[in-house]
C-alpha positions in Angstrom: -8.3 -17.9 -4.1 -10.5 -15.6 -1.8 -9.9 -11.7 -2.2 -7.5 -11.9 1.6 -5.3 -14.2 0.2 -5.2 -12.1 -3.3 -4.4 -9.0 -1.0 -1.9 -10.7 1.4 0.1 -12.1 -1.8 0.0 -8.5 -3.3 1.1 -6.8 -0.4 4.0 -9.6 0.2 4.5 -9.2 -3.2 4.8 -5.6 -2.8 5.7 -4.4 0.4 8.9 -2.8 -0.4 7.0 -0.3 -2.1 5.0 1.0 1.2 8.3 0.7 3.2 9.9 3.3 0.9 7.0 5.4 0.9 7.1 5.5 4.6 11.0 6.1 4.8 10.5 9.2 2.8 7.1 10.5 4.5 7.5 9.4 8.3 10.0 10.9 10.9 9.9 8.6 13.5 9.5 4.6 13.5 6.3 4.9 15.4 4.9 7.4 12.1 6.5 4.9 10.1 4.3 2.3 11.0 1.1 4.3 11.8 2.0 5.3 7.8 2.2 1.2 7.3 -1.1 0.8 9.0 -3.0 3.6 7.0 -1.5 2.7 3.7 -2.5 -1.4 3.6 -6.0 0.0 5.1 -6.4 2.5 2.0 -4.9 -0.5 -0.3 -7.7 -3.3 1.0 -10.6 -1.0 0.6 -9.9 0.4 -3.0 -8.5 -3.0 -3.6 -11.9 -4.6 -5.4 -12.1 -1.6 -7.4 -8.7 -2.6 -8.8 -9.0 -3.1 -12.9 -5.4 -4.1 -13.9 -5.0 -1.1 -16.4 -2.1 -0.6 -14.6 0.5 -2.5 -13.2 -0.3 -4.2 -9.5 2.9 -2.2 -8.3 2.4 1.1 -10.1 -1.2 1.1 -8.8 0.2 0.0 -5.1 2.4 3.2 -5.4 0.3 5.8 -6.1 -2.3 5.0 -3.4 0.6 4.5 -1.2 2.1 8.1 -2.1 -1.3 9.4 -2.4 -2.0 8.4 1.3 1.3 9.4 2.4 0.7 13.2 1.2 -2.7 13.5 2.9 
């Protein structure tokens, strides 16, 4: 299985997560979807670096709220 299809499944997987995370942190649907956007593009480019110490969901989160807050 190629890293996309790794990272699609994850995000499936997952995606509750980053919709929550954009309820709390976005106003308006439009923000709430930029949010979407810049959350997944955070997630793919740390997502090699990923070393399962942590859960796949717990690590999802905090780049999720990490990105959210900046």
């Amino acid at each position: 299985m190629s890293e996309e299809e790794k990272f699609t499944e994850a995000i499936k997987a997952h995606e509750g997560i980053i919709y929550k995370i954009t309820t709390v942190y976005a106003r308006s649907e439009e923000d709430r979807k930029d949010l979407y956007q810049e959350i997944v593009a955070q997630l793919w480019s740390s997502f090699s670096r990923f070393r399962n110490e942590a859960k796949l969901s717990t690590w999802m989160y905090r780049i999720a709220l990490n990105t959210a807050i900046s």
